[in-house]
N, C-alpha and C positions, 0 to 999 in steps of 0.2 A: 697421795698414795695411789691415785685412782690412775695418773700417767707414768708411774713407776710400774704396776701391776700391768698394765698395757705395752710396754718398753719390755718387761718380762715374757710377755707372751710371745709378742713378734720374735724375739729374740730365739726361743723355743731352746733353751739349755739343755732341755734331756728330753730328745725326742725317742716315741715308742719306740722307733725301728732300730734305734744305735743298741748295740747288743750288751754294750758295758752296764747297761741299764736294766737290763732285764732280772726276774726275780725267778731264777729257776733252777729244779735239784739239780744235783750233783752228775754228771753224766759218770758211765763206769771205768772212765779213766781217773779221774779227781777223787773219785770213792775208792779205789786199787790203793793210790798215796795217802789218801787222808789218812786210809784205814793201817798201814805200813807206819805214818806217824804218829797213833796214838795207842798201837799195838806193840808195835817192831822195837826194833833197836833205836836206839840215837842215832843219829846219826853224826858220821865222824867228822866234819867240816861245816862250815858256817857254809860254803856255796851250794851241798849237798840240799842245806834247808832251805836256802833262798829260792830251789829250782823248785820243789816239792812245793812249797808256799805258790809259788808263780803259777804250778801249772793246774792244782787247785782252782785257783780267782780266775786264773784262766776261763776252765771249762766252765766254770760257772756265768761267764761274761759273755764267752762264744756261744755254749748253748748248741757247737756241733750235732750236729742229726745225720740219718739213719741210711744203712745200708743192711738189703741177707738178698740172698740168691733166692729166688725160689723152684723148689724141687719137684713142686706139686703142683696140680689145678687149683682149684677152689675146694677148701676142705675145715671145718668146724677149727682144726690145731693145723696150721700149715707146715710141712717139713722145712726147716730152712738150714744153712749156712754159712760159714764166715768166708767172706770171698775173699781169695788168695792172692797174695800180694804181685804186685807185675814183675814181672819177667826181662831181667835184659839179653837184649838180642847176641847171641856167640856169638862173638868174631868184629864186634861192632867198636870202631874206634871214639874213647872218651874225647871229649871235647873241653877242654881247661875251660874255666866261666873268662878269666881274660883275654884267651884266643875269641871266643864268640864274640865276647864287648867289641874289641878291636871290628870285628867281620862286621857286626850290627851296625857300628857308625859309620865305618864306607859303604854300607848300604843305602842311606840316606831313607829309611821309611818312608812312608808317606800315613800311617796309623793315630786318627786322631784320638787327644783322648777325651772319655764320654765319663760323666756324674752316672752310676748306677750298676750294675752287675746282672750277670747271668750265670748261673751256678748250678752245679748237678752235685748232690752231696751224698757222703753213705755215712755209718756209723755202728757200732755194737752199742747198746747197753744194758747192764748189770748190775749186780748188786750180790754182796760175799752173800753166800750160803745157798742159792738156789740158781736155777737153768738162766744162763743171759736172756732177759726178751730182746728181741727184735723190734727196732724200730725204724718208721719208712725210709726208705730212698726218696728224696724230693727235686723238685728242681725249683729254681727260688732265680726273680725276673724282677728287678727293679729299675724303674725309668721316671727319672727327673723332668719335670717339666718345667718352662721358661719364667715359669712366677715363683719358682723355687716349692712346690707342691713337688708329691713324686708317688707311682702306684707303687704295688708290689702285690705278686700274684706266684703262690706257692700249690706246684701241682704234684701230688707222690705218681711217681715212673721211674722206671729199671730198663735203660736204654737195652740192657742187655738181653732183655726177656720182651722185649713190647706185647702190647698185648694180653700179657700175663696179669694175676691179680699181685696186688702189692700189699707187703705186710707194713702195717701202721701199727700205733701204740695206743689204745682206746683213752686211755685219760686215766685208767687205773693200774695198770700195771700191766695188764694180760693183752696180747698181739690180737689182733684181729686183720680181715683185709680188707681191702676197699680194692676197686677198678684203676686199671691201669688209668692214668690221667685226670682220674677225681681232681678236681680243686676242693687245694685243704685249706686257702683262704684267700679272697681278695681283699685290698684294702687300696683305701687311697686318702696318705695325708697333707692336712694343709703346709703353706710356706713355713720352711724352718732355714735356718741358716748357724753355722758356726766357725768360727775362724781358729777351730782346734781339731790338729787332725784327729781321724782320719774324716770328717766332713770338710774340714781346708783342702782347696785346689793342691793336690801333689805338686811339689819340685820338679825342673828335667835333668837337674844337675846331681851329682853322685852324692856331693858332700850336703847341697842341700836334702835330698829324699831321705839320705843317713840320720838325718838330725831329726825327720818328719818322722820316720819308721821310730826311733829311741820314744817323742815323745807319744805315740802310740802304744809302746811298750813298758817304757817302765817311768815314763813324766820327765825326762831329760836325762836319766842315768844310763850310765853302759848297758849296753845288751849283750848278754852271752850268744851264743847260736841258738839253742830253741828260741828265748825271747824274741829276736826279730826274725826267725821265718812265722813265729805266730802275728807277731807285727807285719809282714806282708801279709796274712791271709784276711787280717785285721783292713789294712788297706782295698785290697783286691774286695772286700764283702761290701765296698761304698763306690770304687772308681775303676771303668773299664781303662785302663793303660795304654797310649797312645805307643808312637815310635822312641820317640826324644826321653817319653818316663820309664820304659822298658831298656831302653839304654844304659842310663842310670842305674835302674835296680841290678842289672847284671854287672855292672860296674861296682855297686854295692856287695851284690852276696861274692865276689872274687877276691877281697877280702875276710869275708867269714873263716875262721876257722874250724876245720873240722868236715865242710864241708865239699866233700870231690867226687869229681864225676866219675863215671861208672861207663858211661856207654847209651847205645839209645834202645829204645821200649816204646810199643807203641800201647797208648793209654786205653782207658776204660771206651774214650768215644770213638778209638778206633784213628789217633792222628799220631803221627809220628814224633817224636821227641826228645832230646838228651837228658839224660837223668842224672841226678847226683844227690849223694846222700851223705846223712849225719845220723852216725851212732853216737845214742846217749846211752854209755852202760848203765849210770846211777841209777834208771831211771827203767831202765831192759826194755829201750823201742829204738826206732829206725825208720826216722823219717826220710822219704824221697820225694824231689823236689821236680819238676819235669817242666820246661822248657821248651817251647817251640824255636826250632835254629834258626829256622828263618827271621824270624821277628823280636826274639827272646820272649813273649808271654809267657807269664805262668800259665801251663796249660791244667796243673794238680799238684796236689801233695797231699800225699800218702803218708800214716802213720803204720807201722806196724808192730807188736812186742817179739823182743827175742828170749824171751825164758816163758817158758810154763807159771803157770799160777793157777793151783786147782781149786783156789778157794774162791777167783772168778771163773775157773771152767775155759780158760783161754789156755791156747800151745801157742810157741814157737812159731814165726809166720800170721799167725792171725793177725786181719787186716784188721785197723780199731778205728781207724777214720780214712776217705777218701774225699778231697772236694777237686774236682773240674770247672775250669772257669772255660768260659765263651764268651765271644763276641757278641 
């Protein structure tokens, strides 16, 4: 038992950092659905359920965090905001994802890919009947090291305001702030290893990262459109993306349907990018997805809702999540 229990460990099956593993509430998007399926109507279709069920386990898995604008200095109740969704530039011509794929590969990259992530994240959360709290904007730095150990070092910042105080979520419900760049945790853990994505080595091939993305998503079955762009953000939260895998994934979402370019936008950190989005009406959001042309990286993806719901206190446009990936 004693070299099984040890076989176990090395192995590390469910390490703290993988997100699917995590034990945490409901963010105020999963709370909006849950609450619509055990209140609402039926819903009229078995895929209607499946998506509502999915994006439930979902946010429960991810565990998305926090973005508000802040309006104010430092103040006991901080005034804050839901930051408005990006903007595409008039006149700015859409870029089909197969024209780009095509562009990326005679470009011949030279972008290696790296085990670990760099991410700047926002988010709203709520709860029916009373004022959404605010919870922080962070930026979240993961780096693998060559014994398979790896850190991770979470700082709340609002590139947008530097300097400014950042609203955080105290641990009970009510916002408080902290300083721009507080570390709101380091850690550093031992060698883990798994041969299931998303900790498997990504594919550079279309058909293979297709099959790597599904079994991130839903364990080998089909994925509709939200399921695998949550499956890329799923992937992008473990592996910074080289040329050859950025290829591929663009070569991937150009089959998605539903999903089409729009035009370019220049994002939260101020870089340029093609945007293309997917409305899910079931569902009343509007996700977009942003691109750098040069390279094809995910540079974000933006969630927003397009109906009102006053019994979370959200409009039309309210931004519900943002994350930014970096090199």
């Amino acid at each position: 038992m004693a070299d099984e229990l040890d076989l176990l460990r090395r192995a590390n099956p469910v390490p703290p950092e993988d997100p699917r593993f995590h034990d945490r509430p409901l963010d105020h998007h999963a709370e909006r659905r849950l609450n619509r399926l055990l209140h609402g109507a039926r819903p009229r279709s078995s895929r209607r359920r499946r998506g509502w069920a999915w994006s439930a386990a979902t946010a429960v898995a991810v565990g998305v965090v926090a973005c508000a604008l802040v309006l104010s200095g430092p103040a006991p109740t901080p005034a804050v905001a839901a930051p408005r969704p990006l903007v595409v530039e008039a006149g700015s011509a859409p870029v089909p994802l197969d024209r780009l794929a095509r562009r990326l590969a005679a470009a011949d990259g030279s972008l290696r890919l790296r085990q670990g992530t760099h991410v700047q994240s926002w988010s709203l959360g709520m709860g029916p009947g009373s004022r959404p709290p605010v919870t922080l904007p962070e930026e979240r730095i993961v780096r693998w090291r060559a014994d398979g150990s790896h850190t991770e070092l979470v700082v709340a910042t609002d590139p947008r305001h530097p300097g400014r105080p950042v609203i955080t979520d105290s641990g009970d419900g009510s916002p408080r702030t902290v300083d721009d760049g507080q570390v709101l945790s380091r850690h550093t853990y031992p060698p883990s290893w798994s041969d299931a994505p998303p900790m498997a080595r990504p594919p550079h091939d279309a058909r293979g990262l297709r099959a790597y993305l599904e079994e991130i998503g839903t364990r080998g079955q089909d994925l509709d459109t939200p399921a695998l762009l949550d499956a890329v953000a799923g992937l992008l939260g473990h592996w910074t993306l080289g040329s050859r895998e950025s290829v591929a994934l663009v070569r991937v979402l150009a089959d998605v349907p539903g999903l089409r370019p729009v035009g370019e936008v220049t994002d939260r950190l101020g870089r340029a990018g093609q945007a293309y989005v997917y409305e899910d009406a079931a569902h009343a959001s509007r996700t977009m997805l942003v691109l750098d042309p040069a390279t094809g990286a995910v540079l974000g993806l933006e969630e927003t809702v397009t109906e009102d719901d006053a019994t979370y206190g959200v409009e039309a446009g309210d931004v519900m999540s943002y994350r930014a990936w970096m090199r």
